[in-house]
ZADOLUM-942450 format. One record per residue (C-alpha): x, y, z. Coordinates in steps of 0.25 Angstrom, whole numbers, plus 2048, in hexadecimal, padded with zeros to 3 digits. Each point is the difference from the previous one (the first is absolute). Example, Ala and Ser with C-alpha at 12.3 -4.5 7.8 and 13.67 -1.06 7.14 Angstrom:
<rs>
8317EE81F;80680E7FE;
</rs>
This chain:
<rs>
7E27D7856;8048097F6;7FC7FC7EF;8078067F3;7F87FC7F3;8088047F4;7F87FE7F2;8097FC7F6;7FD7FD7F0;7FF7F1803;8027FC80F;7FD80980C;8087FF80A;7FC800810;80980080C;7FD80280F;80780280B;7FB7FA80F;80780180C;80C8037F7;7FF7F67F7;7FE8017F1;7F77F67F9;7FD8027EF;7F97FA7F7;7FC8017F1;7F28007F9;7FE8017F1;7FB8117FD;7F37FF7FB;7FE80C7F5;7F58057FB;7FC7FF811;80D803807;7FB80380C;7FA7F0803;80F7FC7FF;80080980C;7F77F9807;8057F27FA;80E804806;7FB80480E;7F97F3800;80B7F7800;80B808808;7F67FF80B;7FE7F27FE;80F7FF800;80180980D;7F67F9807;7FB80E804;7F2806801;7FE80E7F8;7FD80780B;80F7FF803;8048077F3;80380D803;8078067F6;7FC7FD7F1;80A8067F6;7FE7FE7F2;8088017F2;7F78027F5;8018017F1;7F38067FB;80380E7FD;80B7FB7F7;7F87F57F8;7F680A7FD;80B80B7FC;8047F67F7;7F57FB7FA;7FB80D800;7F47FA807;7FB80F806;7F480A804;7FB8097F4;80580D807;7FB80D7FA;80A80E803;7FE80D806;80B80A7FD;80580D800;7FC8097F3;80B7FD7F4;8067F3806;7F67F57FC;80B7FB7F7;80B7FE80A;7FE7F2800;7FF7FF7F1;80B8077FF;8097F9809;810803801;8037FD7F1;80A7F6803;8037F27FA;8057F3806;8057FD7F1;80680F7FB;8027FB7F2;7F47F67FD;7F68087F7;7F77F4804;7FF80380F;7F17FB807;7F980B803;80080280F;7F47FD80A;7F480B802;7FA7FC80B;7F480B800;7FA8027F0;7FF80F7FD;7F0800800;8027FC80E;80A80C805;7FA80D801;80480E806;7FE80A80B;80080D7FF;80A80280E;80D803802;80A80080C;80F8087FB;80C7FA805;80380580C;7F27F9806;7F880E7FF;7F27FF7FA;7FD8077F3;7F37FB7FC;7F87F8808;7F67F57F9;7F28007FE;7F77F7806;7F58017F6;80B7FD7F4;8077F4809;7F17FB800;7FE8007F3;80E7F97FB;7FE7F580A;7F37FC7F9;8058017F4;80A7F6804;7F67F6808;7F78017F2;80E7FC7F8;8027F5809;80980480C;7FF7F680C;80B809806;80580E800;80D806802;80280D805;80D8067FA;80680F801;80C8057FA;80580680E;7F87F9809;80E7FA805;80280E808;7F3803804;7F57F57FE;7F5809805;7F98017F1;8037F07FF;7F97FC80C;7F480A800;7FD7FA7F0;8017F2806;7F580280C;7F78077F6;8007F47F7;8007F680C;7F3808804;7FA8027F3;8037F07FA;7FF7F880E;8037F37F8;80C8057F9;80D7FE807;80880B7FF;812802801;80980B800;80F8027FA;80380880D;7FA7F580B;8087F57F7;80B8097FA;80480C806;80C8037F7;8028097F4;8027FA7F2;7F28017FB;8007F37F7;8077F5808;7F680880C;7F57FF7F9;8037F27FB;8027FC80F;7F1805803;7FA7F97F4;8077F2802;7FB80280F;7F28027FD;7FE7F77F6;8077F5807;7F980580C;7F07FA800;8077F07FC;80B80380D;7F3804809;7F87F47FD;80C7F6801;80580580D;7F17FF804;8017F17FE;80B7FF806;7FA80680F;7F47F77FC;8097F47FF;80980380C;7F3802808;7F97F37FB;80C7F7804;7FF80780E;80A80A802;7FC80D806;80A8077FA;80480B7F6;80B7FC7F6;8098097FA;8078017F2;80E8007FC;80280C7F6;80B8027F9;80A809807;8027F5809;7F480280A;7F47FC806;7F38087FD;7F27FF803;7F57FB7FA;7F880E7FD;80F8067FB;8027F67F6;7F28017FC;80180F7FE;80E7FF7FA;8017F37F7;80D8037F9;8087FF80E;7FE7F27FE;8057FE7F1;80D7F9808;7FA7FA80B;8057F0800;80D8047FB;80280980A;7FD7F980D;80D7F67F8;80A80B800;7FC805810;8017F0802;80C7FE7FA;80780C807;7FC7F980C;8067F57FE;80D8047FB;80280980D;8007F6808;80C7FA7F9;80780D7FD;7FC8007F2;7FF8107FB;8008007F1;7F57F77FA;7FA7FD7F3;7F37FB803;7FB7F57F7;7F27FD801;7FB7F67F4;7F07FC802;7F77FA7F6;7FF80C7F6;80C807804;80D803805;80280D808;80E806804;805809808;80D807805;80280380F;80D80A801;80680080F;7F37FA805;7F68087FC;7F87FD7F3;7FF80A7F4;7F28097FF;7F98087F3;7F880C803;7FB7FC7F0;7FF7F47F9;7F87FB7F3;7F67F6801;7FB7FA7F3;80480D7F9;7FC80980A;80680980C;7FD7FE80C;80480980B;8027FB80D;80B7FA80A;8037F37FB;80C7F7802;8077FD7F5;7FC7F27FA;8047FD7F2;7F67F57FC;8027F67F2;7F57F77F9;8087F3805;7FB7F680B;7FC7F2800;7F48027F9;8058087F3;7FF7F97F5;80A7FE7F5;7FE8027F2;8078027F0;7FE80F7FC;7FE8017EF;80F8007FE;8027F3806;80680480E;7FD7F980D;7FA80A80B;7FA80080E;7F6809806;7FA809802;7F27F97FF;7FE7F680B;7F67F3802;7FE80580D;7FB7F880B;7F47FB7F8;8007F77F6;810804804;80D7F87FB;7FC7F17F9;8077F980B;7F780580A;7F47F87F9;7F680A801;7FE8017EF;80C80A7FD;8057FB7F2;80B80B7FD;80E7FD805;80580980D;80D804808;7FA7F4809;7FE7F67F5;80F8007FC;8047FF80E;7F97F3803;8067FA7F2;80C802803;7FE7FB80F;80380C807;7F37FF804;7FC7EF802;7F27FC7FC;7FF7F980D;80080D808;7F4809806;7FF80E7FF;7FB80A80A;7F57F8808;7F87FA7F2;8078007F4;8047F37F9;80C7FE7F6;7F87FA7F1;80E7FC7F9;7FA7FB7F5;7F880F7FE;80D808800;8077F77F4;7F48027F7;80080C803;80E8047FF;7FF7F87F1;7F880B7FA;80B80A7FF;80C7F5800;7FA7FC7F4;80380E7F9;80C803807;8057F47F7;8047F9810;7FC7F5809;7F680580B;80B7FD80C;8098097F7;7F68097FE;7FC80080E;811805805;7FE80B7F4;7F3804808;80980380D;80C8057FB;7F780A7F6;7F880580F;80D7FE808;80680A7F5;7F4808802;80080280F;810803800;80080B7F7;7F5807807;8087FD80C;80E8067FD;7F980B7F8;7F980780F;80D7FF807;80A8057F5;7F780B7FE;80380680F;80E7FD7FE;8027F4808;8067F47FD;7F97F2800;80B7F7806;7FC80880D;7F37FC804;7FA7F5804;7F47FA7F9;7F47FC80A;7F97F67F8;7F07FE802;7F47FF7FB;7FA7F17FC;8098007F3;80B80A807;80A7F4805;7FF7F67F4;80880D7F9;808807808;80E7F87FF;7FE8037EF;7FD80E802;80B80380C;8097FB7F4;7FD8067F4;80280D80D;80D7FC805;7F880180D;8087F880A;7F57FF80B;7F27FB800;7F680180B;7F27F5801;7F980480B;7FB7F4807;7F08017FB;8058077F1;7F37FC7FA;7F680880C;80C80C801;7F580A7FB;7F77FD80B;80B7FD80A;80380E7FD;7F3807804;8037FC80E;80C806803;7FA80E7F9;7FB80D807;7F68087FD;80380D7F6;7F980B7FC;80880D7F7;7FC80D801;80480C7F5;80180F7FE;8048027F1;80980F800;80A8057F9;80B80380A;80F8047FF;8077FA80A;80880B805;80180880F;7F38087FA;7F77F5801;8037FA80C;7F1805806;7F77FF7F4;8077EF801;7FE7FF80F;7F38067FF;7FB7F67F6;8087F6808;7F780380C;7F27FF7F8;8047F17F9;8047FA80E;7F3806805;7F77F97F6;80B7F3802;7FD801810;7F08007FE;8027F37F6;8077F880A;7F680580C;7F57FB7F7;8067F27FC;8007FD811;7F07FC7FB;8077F77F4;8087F67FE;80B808808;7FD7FD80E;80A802808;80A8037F5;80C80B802;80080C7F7;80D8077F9;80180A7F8;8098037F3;80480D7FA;8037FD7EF;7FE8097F4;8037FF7F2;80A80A7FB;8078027F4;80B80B7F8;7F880A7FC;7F87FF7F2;8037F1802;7F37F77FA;8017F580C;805802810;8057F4808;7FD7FE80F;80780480B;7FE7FD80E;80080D807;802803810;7F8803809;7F780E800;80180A805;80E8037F7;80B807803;80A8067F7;8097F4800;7F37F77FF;7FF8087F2;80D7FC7FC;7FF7F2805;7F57FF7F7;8058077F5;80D7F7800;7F87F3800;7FA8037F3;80C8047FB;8067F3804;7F57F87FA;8018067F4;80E7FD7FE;7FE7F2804;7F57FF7F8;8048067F4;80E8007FF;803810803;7FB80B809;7FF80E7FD;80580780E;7FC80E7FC;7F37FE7FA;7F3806806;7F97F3806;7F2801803;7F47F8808;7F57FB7F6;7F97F980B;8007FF810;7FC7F4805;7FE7F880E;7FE7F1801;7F87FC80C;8047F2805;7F87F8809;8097F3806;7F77F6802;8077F980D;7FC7F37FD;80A8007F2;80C7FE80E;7FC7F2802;8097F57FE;7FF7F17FF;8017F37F9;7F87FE7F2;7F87F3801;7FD7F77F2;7F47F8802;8007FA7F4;80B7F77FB;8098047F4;7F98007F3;80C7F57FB;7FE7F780A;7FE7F47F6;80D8037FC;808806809;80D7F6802;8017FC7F2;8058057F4;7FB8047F4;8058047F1;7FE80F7FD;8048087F5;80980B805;8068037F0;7FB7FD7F3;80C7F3800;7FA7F680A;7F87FD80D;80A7FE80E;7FA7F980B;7FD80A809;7FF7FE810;7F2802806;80080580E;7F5806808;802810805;7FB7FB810;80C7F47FF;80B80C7FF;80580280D;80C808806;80D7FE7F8;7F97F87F5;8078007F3;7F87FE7F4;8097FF7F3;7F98037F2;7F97FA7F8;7F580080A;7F1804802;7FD80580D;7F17FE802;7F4808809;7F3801801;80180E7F9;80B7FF7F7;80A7F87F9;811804804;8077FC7F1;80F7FD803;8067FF7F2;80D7F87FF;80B808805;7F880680D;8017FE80E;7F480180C;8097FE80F;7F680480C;80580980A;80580080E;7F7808808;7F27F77FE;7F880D7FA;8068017F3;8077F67F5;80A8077F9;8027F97F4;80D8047F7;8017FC7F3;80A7FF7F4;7FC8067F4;8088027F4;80C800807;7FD80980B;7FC7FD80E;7F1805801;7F77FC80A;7F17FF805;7FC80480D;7F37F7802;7F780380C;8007F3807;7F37FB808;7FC80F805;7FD80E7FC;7FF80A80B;7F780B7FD;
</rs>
């Protein structure tokens, strides 16, 4: 048996697969202690499997610590060793606003005081050649002078250490010697890139994030262990692949995207099985919505992203995440206007419909007063529907909006609707693409209660709901590989003279790749195939930021230059609009992705529900929702296990499932497909024939 556990704000999500078969279930998240909802989680899907923990053989996991702490700024006191002159790179920063003209700005994050970064008196020149060589008796003496201000941490940080890390790493076994309890990171282990800042910010974030990382995922062995499972789990980290334990622990910001990115790799899935290549991924939890543009089948990456105001190298998939989920709570600003996020209730006390003492109205909340969401439904495995809650609720800002709370509550959605929308056309149209050809995969708990009013403010004439959207996250852990990335940062002009300096550093990156994979035979990795991948981020020369580009294999050729060459050329224009054929292009970094397919992700089957839908007191009947601000429709409600090949379900309609709600809106249409495996659903919207593409009673991983 093979377990994905996914963390999310409010839920977490588990799924596993046996003998092929899928079986999921949802346990309320348990925040300040995520990691007993881990063992909650693996609790009941045993219980629901009828299987031992011995049989577990695979444990994947999803997890959102690293980002909560980021954002509550919830880290280690780090203290910072670096290079003569450059103690101030962090202070200093780029010098660029997200508001250009508002002389008000917030002043951005600091994440290491100035008492606490101090210098060394080393260098390494540019080119990776040594000019002067620190001093142990100077390094000694400044890292006291940091453990006296207060450093539980230190980071080791050199301006050049990206070339040549020799001075980096020397200063760091010194310190780990001299101050055994003090952990110690460096940017070149965590970053090896140039740009000096967002490097040096990388290294920080890691090491201060990096003692509340270690003891969580200690915990989490200690969990697995107690339940019985002698296994090692592995972590999604956020360029779409699994790690282990001790690399997440070393490296915490590699998992800043971890949940979300076990969706995307999980809607990709999915849609390949139906032929479906251009996706917008529409992930909506308790606390957020995630989105995500998959171009020709593959998903979008970032080599540099910001985190709560600060950079963050790293290979990421690019995931645009907004303050709008279940949970976010509603309120009136000073000038009178509604809005909607970004703070959330959470899972605890959570919305007030959920009856656990929440008292400020919520996404949630308005969906169960306008009946979208009955009161007489169950949601996940132990949450109850309080009616009564949501109204009063709901009536402390109908009361200043000047409405009643029902229209007050269809405000509450169409402000958050708005909300997701915009986010949503604003990633696509910025790569040049249009909306109205993609296909919307709608998941997460909320993700299927919105899709149809998103898809039409989209023009989107397709939606896909896998069949288990509210566990799509953990069903995603299951069908990913393990990854690991290793990088050379050099400057290199791409051009026939270069063609042995880039297979030469080609040939030492898939060294290191090939001693990884040989390693991970002792992990989680057993029996798992490797593959290796040539990229590198190139860019026109004296451009600020490079795009990646797949490269082929080493050792080149003269055409393999050109190939490569032209590929960046043609990802510029797509990109960008325009190419500049004649312009010198050059290589900022060389990088190869090692993969390891794990065999099991092959498997195929038929999911199994061992729980009956969360509607089931009112599945058959109808009931009055509130699709606009006029009146309530009586609204068909039908149970998502009933549909069956070559059903047709007209809107208004609420489909209902242990782990989500499917809202059909007047003027929408569910029709089950053919072939057993899949329900294709189309639906009318606005006019235009759109459809849903639900999968029916089985995911195959």
């Amino acid at each position: 048996m093979r377990v994905g556990i996914d963390i999310g704000g409010t839920f977490t999500d588990v799924v596993a697969e046996v003998d092929g078969r899928f079986i999921t279930a949802k346990v309320p998240s348990t925040r300040p202690d995520p990691d007993r909802a881990v063992s909650a989680a693996l609790d009941v899907i045993l219980e629901r499997s009828g299987q031992p923990a011995s049989s577990v053989i695979a444990l994947l996991h999803g997890t959102t610590v690293a980002t909560n702490a980021a954002i509550e700024g919830d880290f280690a006191t780090v203290g910072l060793l670096t290079t003569a002159g450059f103690a101030d790179v962090l202070a200093v920063g780029r010098q660029t606003r997200a508001q250009l003209y508002n002389l008000l700005f917030p002043e951005r994050r600091i994440l290491v005081p100035e008492e606490l970064r101090l210098e060394i008196n080393e260098r390494t020149l540019p080119d990776g050649e040594s000019l002067r060589a620190p001093d142990r008796d100077e390094v000694r003496a400044q890292a006291q002078r940091l453990v006296d201000r207060g450093a539980e941490v230190i980071c080791v940080a050199f301006l050049n250490s990206y070339v040549n890390p020799e001075h980096e790493l020397l200063v760091a076994s010194w310190v780990a010697e001299d101050f055994k309890d003090i952990p110690v990171w460096t940017s070149a282990e965590v970053a090896p890139e140039f740009r000096e800042y967002e490097r040096f910010s990388t290294a920080v974030l890691d090491a201060g994030l990096g003692p509340i990382m270690s003891v969580y995922l200690k915990r989490i062995e200690e969990r697995v262990v107690d339940a019985g499972a002698n296994i090692e789990p592995l972590l999604m980290h956020s360029a779409g692949g699994l790690a282990t334990l001790r690399d997440a622990a070393k490296h915490p910001t590699m998992t800043l995207l971890s949940g979300p990115a076990a969706g995307v790799l999980g809607s990709i899935h999915v849609a390949e099985r139906l032929g479906r290549r251009e996706l917008l991924t529409f992930d909506v939890g308790g606390t957020s919505t995630d989105l995500s543009v998959v171009h020709n089948g593959r998903p979008s990456f970032l080599r540099l992203r910001n985190v709560e105001g600060l950079p963050v190298l790293g290979n990421s998939l690019d995931i645009e995440t907004i303050g709008a989920g279940g949970g976010s709570i509603a309120w009136v600003d000073a000038g009178g206007r509604l809005r909607v996020g970004p703070r959330s209730a959470g899972a605890r006390p959570g919305p007030a419909a959920y009856g656990h003492g929440g008292t400020e109205p919520t996404v949630t909340d308005a969906l169960v007063l306008t009946g979208i969401i009955p009161s007489e439904v169950e949601l996940g495995s132990s949450v109850s529907i309080h009616y009564d809650a949501a109204l009063k609720a709901m009536t402390t800002i109908a009361e200043k909006l000047g409405l009643e709370p029902l229209h007050a509550a269809r405000a509450v959605l169409d402000v958050v609707n708005t909300n997701m929308s915009l986010t949503a056309r604003q990633i696509i149209m910025e790569r040049g693409l249009d909306p109205r050809d993609f296909v919307l995969v709608g998941f997460g708990g909320a993700g299927p209660l919105h899709a149809v009013d998103i898809a039409r403010e989209l023009g989107i004439r397709e939606i896909l709901i896998p069949a288990t959207p509210g566990t799509m996250c953990a069903l995603g852990l299951l069908v990913s590989d393990q990854e690991s990335e290793f990088v050379k940062a050099q400057l290199i002009q791409a051009d026939e003279s270069t063609i042995d300096q880039v297979n030469e550093l080609a040939e030492n990156l898939l060294g290191s790749a090939k001693a990884w994979t040989s390693e991970q035979s002792s992990h989680g990795a057993k029996g798992g195939t490797p593959s290796y991948y040539l990229r590198a981020d190139m860019r026109y020369r004296g451009q600020h930021h490079a795009l990646s580009i797949d490269l082929p294999e080493a050792p080149w050729s003269k055409e393999d230059m050109k190939t490569a060459r032209d590929a960046f050329i043609s990802a510029h224009r797509e990109r960008n609009g325009y190419a500049a054929e004649d312009e010198v292009v050059e290589f900022v970094n060389l990088r190869v992705l090692a993969r390891i397919h794990l065999k099991q992700n092959d498997a195929g089957g038929q999911r199994v529900m061992h729980k009956a839908d969360s509607g089931a007191a009112v599945v058959g009947t109808s009931v009055p929702v509130w699709w606009d601000q006029n009146h309530a429709t009586p609204t068909t409600v039908v149970s998502r296990s009933s549909i069956r090949p070559g059903d047709v379900i007209d809107g208004p309609a609420l489909v209902f499932q242990e782990d989500t709600t499917i809202a059909l809106p007047p003027g929408s249409e569910l029709r089950g497909s053919e072939d057993g495996s899949a329900i294709i659903v189309p639906w009318v919207l606005g006019g235009t024939n759109a459809s849903v593409r639900v999968l029916a009673d089985e995911v195959t991983a």
